[in-house]
KEDO-81644 format. One line per 8 residues: number of its first residue (from 1); for each residue z, y, x of C-alpha. Coordinates in Angstrom, 2 decimals, decimal comma. Layout:
// KEDO-81644
NUM	Z/Y/X ~ ...
This chain:
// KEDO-81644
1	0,00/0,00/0,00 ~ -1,24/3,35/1,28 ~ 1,53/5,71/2,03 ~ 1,95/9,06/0,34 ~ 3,52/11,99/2,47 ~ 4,51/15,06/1,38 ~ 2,30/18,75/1,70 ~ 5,47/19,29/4,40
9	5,40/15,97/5,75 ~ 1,60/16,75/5,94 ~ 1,13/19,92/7,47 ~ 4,20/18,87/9,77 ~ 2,47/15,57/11,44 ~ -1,11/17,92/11,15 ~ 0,33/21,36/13,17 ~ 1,93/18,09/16,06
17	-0,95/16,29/16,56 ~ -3,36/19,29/17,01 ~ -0,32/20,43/19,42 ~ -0,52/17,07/21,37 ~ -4,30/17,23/21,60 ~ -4,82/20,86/22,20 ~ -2,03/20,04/25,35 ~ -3,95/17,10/26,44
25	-7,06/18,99/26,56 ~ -5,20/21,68/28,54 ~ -3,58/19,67/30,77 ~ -7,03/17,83/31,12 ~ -8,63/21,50/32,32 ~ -5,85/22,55/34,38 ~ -5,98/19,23/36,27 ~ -9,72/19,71/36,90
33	-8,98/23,61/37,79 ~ -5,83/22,91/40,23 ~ -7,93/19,55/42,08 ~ -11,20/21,99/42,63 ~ -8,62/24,74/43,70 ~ -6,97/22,29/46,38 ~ -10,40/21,06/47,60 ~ -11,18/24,69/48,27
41	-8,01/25,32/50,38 ~ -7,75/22,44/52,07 ~ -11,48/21,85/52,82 ~ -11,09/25,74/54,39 ~ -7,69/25,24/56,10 ~ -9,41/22,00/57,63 ~ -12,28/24,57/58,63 ~ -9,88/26,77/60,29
49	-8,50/24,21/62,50 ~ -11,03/22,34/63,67 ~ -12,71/26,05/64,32 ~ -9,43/26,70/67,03 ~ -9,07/23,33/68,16 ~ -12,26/23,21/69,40 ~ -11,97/26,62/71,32 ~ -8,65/25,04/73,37
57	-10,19/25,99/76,98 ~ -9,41/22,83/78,15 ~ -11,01/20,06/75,51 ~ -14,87/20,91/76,90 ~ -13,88/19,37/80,12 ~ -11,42/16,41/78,80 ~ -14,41/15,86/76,39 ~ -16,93/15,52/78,94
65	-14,55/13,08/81,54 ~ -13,62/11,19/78,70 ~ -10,27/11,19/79,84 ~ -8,34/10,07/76,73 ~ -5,23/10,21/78,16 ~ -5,32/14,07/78,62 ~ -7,18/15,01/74,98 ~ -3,86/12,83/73,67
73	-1,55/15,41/75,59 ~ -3,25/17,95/74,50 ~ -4,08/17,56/70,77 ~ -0,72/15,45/70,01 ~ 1,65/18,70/69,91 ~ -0,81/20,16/67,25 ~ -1,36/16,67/65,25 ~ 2,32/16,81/65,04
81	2,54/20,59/63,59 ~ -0,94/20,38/61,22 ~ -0,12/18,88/57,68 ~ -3,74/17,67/57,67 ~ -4,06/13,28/57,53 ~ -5,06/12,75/61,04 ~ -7,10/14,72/63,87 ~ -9,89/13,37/65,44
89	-12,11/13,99/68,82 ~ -15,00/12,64/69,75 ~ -17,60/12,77/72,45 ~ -21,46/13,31/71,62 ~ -21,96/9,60/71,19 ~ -19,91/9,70/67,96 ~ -17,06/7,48/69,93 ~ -13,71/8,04/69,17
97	-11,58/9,64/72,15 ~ -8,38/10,16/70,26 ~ -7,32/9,39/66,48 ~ -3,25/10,93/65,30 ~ -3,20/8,09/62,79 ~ -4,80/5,72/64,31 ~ -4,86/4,92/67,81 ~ -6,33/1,48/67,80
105	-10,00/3,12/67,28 ~ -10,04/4,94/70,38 ~ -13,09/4,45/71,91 ~ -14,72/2,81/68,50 ~ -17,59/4,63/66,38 ~ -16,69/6,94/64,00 ~ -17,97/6,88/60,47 ~ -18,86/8,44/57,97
113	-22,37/9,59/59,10 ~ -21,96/13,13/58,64 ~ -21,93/14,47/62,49 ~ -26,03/14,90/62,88 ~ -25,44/18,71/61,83 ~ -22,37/19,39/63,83 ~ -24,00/18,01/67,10 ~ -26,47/20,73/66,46
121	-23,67/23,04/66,76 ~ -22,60/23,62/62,85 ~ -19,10/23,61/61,12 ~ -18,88/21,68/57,95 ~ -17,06/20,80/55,62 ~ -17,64/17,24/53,52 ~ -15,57/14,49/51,83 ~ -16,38/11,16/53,62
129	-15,18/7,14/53,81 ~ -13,53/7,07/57,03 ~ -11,66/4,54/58,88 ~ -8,41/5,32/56,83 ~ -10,13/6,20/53,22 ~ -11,72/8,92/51,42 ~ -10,86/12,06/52,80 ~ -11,79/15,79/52,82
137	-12,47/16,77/56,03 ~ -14,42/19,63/58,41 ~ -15,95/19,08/61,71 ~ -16,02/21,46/64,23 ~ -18,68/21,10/67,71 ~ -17,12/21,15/71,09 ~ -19,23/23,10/73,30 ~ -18,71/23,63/76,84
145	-19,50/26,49/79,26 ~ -23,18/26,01/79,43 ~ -22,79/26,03/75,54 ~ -24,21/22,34/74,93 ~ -22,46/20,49/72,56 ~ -19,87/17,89/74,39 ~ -18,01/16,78/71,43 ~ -17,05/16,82/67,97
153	-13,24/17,95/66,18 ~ -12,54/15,87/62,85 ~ -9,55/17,70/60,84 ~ -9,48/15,40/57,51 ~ -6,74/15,29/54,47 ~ -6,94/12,17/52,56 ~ -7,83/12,63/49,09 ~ -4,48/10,82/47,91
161	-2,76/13,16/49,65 ~ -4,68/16,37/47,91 ~ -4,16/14,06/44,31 ~ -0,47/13,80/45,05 ~ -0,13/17,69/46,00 ~ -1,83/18,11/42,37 ~ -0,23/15,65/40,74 ~ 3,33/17,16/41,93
169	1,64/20,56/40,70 ~ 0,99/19,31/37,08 ~ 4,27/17,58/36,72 ~ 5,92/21,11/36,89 ~ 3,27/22,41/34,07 ~ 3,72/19,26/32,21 ~ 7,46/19,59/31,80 ~ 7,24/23,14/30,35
177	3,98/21,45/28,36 ~ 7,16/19,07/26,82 ~ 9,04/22,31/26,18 ~ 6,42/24,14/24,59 ~ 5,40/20,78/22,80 ~ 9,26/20,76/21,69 ~ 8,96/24,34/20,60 ~ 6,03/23,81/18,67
185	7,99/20,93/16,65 ~ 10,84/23,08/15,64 ~ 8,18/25,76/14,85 ~ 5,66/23,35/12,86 ~ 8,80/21,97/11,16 ~ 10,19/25,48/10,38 ~ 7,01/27,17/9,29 ~ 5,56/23,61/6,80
193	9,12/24,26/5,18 ~ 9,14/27,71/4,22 ~ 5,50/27,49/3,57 ~ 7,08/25,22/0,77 ~ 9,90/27,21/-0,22 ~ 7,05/30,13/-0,98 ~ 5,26/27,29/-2,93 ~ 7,88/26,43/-5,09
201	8,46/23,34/-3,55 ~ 5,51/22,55/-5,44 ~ 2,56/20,22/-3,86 ~ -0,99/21,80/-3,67 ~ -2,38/19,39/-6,08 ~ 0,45/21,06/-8,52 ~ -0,69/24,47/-7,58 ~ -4,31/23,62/-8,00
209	-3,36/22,17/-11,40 ~ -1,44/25,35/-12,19 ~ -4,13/27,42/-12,04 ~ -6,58/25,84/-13,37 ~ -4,73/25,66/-16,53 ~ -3,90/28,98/-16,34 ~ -7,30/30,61/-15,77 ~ -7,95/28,23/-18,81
217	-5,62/29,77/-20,52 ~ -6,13/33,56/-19,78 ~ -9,53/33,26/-21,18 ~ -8,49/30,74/-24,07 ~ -6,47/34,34/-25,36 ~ -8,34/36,11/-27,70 ~ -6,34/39,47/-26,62 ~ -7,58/41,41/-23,74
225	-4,70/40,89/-20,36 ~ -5,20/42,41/-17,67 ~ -2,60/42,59/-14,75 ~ -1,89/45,35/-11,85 ~ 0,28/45,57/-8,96 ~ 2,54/48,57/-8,11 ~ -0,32/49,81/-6,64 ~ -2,21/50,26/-9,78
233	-4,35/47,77/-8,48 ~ -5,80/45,02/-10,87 ~ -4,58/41,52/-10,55 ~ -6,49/39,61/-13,09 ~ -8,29/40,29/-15,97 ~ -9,47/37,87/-18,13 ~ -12,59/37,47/-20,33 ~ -11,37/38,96/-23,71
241	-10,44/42,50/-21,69 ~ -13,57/42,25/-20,06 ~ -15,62/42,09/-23,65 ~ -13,45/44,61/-25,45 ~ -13,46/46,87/-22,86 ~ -17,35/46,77/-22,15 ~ -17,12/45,65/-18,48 ~ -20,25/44,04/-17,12
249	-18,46/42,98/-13,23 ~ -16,89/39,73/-13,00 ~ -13,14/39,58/-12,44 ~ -13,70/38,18/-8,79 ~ -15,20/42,05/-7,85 ~ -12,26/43,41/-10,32 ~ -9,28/42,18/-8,64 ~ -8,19/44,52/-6,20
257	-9,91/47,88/-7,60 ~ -7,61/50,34/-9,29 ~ -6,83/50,05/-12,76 ~ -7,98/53,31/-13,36 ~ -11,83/52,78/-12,36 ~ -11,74/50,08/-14,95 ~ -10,18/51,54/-18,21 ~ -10,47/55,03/-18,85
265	-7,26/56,54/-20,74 ~ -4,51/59,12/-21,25 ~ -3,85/60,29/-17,06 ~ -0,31/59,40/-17,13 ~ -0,26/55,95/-19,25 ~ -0,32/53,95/-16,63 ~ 2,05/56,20/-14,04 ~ 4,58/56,62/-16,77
273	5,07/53,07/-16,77 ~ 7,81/52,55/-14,61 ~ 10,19/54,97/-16,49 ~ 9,03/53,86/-19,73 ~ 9,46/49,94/-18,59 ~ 8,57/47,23/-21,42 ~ 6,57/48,85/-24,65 ~ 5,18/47,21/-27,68
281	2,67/47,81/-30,23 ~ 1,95/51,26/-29,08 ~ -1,69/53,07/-30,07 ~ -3,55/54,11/-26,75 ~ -7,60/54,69/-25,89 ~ -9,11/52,83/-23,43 ~ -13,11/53,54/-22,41 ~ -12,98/55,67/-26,05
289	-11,86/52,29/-27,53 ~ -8,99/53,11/-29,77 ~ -6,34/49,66/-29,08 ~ -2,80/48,58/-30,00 ~ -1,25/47,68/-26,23 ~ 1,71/45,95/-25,10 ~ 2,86/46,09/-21,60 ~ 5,76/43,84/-19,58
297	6,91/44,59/-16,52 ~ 6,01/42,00/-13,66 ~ 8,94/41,36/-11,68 ~ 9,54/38,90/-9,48 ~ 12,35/37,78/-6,79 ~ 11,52/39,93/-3,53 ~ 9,60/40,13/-1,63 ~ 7,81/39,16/-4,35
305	5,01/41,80/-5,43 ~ 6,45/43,98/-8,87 ~ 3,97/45,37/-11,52 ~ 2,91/45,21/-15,28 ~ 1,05/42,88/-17,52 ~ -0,88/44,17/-20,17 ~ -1,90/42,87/-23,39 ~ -4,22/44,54/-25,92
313	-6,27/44,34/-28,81 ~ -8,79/46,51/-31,12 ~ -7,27/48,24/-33,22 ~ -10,35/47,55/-35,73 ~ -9,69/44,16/-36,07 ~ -6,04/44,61/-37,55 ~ -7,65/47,26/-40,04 ~ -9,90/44,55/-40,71
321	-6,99/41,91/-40,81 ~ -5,03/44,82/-43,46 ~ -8,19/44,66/-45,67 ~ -8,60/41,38/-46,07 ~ -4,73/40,90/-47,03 ~ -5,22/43,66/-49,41 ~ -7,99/41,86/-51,07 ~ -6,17/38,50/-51,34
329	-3,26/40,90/-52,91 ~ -5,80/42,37/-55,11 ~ -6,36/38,63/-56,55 ~ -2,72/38,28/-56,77 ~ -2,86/41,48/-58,88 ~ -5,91/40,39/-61,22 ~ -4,03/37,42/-62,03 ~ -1,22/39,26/-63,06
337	-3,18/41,71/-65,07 ~ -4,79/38,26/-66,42 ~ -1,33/36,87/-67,12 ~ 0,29/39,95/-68,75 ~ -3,12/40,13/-71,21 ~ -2,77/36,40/-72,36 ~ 1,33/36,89/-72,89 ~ 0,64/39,93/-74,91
345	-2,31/38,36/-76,86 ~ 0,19/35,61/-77,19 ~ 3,21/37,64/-78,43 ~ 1,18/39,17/-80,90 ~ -0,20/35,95/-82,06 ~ 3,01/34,08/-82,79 ~ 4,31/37,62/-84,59 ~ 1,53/36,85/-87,33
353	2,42/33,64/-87,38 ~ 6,21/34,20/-88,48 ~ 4,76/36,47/-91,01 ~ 2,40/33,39/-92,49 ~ -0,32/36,32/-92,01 ~ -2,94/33,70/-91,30 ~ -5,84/35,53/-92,02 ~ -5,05/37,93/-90,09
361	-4,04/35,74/-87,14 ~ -7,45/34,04/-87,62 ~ -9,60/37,25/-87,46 ~ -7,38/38,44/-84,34 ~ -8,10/35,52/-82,24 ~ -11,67/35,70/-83,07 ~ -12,12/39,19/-82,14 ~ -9,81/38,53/-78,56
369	-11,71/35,67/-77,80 ~ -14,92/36,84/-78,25 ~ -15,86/39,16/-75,66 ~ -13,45/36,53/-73,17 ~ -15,73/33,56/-73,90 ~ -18,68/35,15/-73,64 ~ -17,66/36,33/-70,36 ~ -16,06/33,28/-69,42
377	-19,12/31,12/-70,68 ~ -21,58/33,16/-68,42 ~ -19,73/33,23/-65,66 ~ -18,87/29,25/-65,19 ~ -22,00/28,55/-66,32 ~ -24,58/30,77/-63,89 ~ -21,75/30,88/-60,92 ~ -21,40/27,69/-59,16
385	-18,57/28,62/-56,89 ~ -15,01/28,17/-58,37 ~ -13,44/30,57/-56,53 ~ -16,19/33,35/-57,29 ~ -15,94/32,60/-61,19 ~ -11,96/33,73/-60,87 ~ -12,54/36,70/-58,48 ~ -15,27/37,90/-60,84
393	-13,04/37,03/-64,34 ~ -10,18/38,96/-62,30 ~ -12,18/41,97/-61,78 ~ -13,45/41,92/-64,97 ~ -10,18/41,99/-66,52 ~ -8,97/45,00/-63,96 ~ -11,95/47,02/-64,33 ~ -11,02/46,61/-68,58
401	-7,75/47,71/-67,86 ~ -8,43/50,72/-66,44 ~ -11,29/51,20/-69,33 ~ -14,40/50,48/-67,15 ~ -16,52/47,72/-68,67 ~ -18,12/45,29/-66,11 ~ -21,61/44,11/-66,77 ~ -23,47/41,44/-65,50
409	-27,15/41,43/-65,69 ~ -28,53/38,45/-67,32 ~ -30,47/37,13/-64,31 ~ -27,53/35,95/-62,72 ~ -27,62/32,84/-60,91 ~ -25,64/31,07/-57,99 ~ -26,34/27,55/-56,79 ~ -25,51/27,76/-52,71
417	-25,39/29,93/-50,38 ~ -26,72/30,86/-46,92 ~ -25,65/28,64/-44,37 ~ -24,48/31,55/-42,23 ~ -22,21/33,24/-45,18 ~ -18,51/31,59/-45,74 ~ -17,37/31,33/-49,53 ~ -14,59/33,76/-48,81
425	-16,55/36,21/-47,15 ~ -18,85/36,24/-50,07 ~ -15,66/36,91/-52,10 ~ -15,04/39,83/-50,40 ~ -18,63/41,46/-50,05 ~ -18,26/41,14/-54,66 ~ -14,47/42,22/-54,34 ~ -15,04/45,06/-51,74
433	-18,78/46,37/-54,06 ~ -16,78/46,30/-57,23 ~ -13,80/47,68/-56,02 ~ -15,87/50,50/-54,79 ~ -17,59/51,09/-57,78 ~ -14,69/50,95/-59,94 ~ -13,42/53,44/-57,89 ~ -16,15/55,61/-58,09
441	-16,38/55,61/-61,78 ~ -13,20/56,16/-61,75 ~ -13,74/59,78/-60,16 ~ -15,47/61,06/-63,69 ~ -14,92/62,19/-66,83 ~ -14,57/59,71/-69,68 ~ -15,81/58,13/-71,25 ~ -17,14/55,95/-68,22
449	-20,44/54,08/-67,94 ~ -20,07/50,23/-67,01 ~ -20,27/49,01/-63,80 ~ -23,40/46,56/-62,77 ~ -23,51/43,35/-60,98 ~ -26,78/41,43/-59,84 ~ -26,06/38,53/-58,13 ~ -28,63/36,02/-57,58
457	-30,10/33,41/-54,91 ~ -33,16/33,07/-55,90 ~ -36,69/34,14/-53,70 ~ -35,31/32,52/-50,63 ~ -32,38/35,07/-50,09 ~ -29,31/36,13/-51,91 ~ -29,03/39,33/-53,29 ~ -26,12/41,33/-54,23
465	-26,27/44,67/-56,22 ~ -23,72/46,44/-57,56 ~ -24,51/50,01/-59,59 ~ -21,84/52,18/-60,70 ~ -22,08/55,96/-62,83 ~ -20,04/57,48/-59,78 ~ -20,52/60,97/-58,23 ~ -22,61/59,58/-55,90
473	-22,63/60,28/-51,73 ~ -23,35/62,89/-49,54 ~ -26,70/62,50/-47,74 ~ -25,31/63,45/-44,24 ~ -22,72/60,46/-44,59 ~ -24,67/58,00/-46,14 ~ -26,12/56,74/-42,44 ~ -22,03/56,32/-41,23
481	-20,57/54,88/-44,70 ~ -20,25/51,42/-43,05 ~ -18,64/52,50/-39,84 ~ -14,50/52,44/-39,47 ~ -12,55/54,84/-41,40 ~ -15,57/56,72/-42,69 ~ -15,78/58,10/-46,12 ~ -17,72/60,19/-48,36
489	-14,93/62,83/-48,72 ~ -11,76/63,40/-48,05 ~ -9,42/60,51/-48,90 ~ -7,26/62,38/-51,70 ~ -10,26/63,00/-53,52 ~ -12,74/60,62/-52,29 ~ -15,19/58,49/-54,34 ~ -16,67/56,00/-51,97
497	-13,63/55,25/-49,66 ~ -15,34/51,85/-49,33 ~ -11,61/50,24/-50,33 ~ -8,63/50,91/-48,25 ~ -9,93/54,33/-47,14 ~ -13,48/53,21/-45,55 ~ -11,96/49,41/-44,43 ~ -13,62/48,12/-47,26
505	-17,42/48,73/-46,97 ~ -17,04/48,38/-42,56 ~ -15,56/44,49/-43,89 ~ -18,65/43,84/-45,85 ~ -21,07/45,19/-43,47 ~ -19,81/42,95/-40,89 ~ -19,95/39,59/-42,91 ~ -23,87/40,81/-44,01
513	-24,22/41,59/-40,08 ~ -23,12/38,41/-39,18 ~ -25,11/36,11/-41,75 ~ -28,20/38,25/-40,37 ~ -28,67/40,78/-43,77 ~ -29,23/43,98/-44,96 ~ -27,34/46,49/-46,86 ~ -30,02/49,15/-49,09
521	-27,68/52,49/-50,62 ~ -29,95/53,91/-52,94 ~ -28,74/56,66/-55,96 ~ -28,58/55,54/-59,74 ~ -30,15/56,97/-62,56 ~ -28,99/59,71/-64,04 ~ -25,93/59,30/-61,41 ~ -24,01/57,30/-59,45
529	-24,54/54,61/-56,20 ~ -26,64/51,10/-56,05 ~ -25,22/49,01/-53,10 ~ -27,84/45,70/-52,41 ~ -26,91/43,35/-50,20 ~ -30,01/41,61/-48,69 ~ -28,75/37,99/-46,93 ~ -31,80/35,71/-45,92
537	-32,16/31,69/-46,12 ~ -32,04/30,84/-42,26 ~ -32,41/27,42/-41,40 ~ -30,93/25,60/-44,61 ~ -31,79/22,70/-45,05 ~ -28,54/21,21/-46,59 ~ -27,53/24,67/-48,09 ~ -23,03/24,93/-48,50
545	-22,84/23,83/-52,57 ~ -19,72/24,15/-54,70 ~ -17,03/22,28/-56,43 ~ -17,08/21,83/-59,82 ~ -17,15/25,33/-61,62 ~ -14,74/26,48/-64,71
């Protein structure tokens, strides 16, 4: 079974053995630099004294008698002073006439084969096999007084000896090589262990993992975060910010750049920070982008780095958010109104009862129910959409109660719907056009003209119109009536407001954006607004159908 070792463990053994090798490979050079250093020397020491032996005054003349027992006198005293191997002479015949180490080869060859050039009266210098090994060694010429060349001086150290000298050299290095080696333990040691203390004591596979998941998650948020140091300088930023914010550059040029190149806002929001500290839900402007920010501060153990985390989101989107909760409270509202008609109808109905008034209570229910069932009848039987039929029974009901009539033209007709329009947001494209118009009609003197729906999918596109007897809108608003908070007039007296003070009408041009429509505002004769919605057929070939209607 393979062993597993920790990231310490790990980086520990790792920083040792490239400490080991990288020694090794310095030793390795320093032996090669020391041995060609000690060949120099020696090779010019040996130079030096076979140079001065072989101007002794004396030697030309010993040389030439051959007289053995005088060179031994003479050369002896310096044999025993010279820390070269050995000392040689010899005569121009390349015999040996004296030898310090060895004095059994008087009178023998010498080898080597190196003395042609010094019997033509050069120095040199050359490593050799000679009688006693391999050696390093210069030879000098002997020359006498009528300058011919009588002999030869051999000064030689043995190349043992120079590798011992070296060898004795790199012990010394190689002991403070073990101290150093020793020091780089503690150090490796030290270092792999608070390199692990800054991780967490966490492995790298961890770390890796860590990330991963959270860069995953940073642009999993559907809020904008962005991050910066107490530098003002960004951190991270994910995706979301990025999109809100209308920033083309990828995070990796981001990070690092101040915060204040990237999001244009108030001078002093993001200075003011520190005094402020932790803020939520408060209303800011970044890049003319009005948002609802929270920001945390980012502090960490030192010498950890300190700054603030920022999370944001468009402030559109929770107007959007507000208006669809105030349409599902609108539905709450209709069924009320609903609920409160049928428990008056009903109180009235048992009160002719307990007065056996049964005529009466006959012609009552027949004129209530009349106008309901025709209504109700129409609806359930041209809408195929369950939840439509009660929105548009609800509004119906509403728009009576306030003494507006709601008419729906006879070529009604719903079967299915686009395959890039939702049930609900069809709901609230009828809810948000009625609303309007009910609104609108509102605005008049009595008594007021009905409101008109056309709702049909027929001709390979659905079409919603709604017409109202309204005061109609301004011309030089009429191009910005679908845009956020935009109405026709001021909202205490306005007529379009588009629901929720212009929410309404930006809602339903979004869902008719995003199922690929149109939206037509055209004036009504002899006054008011037509709204028609325009939503095409796209690629439907198993077009969304209903459950079972009223």
């Amino acid at each position: 079974m393979r062993a597993k070792f920790s990231f310490q463990i790990k980086l520990f053994l790792c920083l040792v053995a490239f400490s080991c090798v990288l020694l090794m490979v310095l030793g390795a050079f320093l032996f090669h630099i020391v041995d060609r250093q000690m060949h120099r020397d020696l090779g010019n020491r040996a130079k030096v004294q076979a140079s001065e032996i072989a101007l002794i005054p004396n030697l030309p003349a010993l040389v030439e008698a051959k007289d053995t027992a005088g060179i031994s006198r003479l050369i002896t005293p310096l044999s025993q002073h010279s820390d070269a191997s050995y000392i040689v002479i010899g005569d121009s015949h390349e015999i040996h006439l004296y030898h310090s180490s060895q004095p059994q080869s008087v009178n023998h060859p010498m080898v080597g084969g190196d003395n042609a050039e010094v019997l033509a009266g050069k120095t040199i210098i050359s490593i050799r096999q000679g009688g006693i090994g391999v050696s390093l060694r210069s030879k000098a010429p002997i020359i006498n007084a009528k300058n011919q060349v009588v002999g030869i001086v051999s000064v030689g150290y043995l190349t043992s000896y120079i590798n011992d000298i070296t060898l004795r050299q790199l012990a010394q290095a190689l002991l403070f090589g073990l101290l150093l080696l020793l020091a780089l333990f503690l150090f490796s040691w030290l270092f792999s262990k608070n390199l692990k203390k800054q991780m967490f004591w966490l492995e790298p596979r961890d770390i890796s993992l860590l990330v991963r998941q959270q860069k995953a998650l940073m642009e999993a948020i559907y809020e904008g975060v962005v991050a910066i140091d107490d530098r003002l300088n960004i951190l991270t930023i994910n995706r979301a910010a990025r999109e809100l914010l209308g920033l083309e550059q990828p995070e990796a040029q981001l990070i690092g750049q101040p915060i204040t190149d990237a999001i244009a806002t108030a001078p002093d929001f993001f200075t003011a920070q520190a005094a402020t500290g932790e803020r939520h839900d408060e209303m800011a402007l970044f890049n003319q982008r009005p948002v609802i920010v929270n920001r945390v501060p980012l502090e960490l153990p030192p010498p950890a780095l300190h700054g603030w985390v920022f999370s944001f989101r468009d402030k559109n989107d929770i107007n959007t958010l507000s208006s669809q909760l105030s349409q599902v409270t609108r539905y709450a509202d209709n069924l009320r109104i609903m609920r409160h008609e049928q428990l008056n109808w009903t109180a009235t109905l048992a009160g002719l009862l307990q007065m056996q008034r049964y005529d009466e209570a006959l012609r009552y229910v027949q004129a209530q129910s009349e106008g309901a069932q025709a209504v109700l009848d129409f609806v359930s039987q041209r809408f195929k959409s369950p939840a439509l039929c009660g929105l548009l029974l609800g509004k119906y009901v509403s728009a009576k109660e306030k003494g507006i009539e709601l008419d729906f033209d006879p070529g009604c007709q719903l079967a299915h719907l686009p395959a890039a329009l939702g049930e609900n947001e069809l709901m609230s494209i009828v809810g948000n056009l009625i609303d309007n118009a009910v609104e609108a009609s509102l605005k008049v003197d009595a008594p007021h003209a009905p409101v008109e729906l056309y709702l049909t999918d027929s001709n390979d596109q659905l079409i919603i119109e709604v017409a109202d007897s309204g005061g109609g809108i301004d011309a030089d608003i009429r191009a910005r009536l679908f845009e956020q908070g935009v109405s026709s007039k001021p909202v205490s007296h306005s007529e379009h407001t588009g629901s929720e003070h212009g929410i309404g009408l930006y809602v339903v041009a979004s869902y008719v954006r995003q199922a690929q429509g149109m939206i037509e505002i055209s004036d009504n004769r002899p006054q008011g607004t037509v709204f028609t919605v325009f939503i095409p057929f796209i690629n439907d070939d198993q077009p969304p159908t209903f459950k079972k209607a009223l």
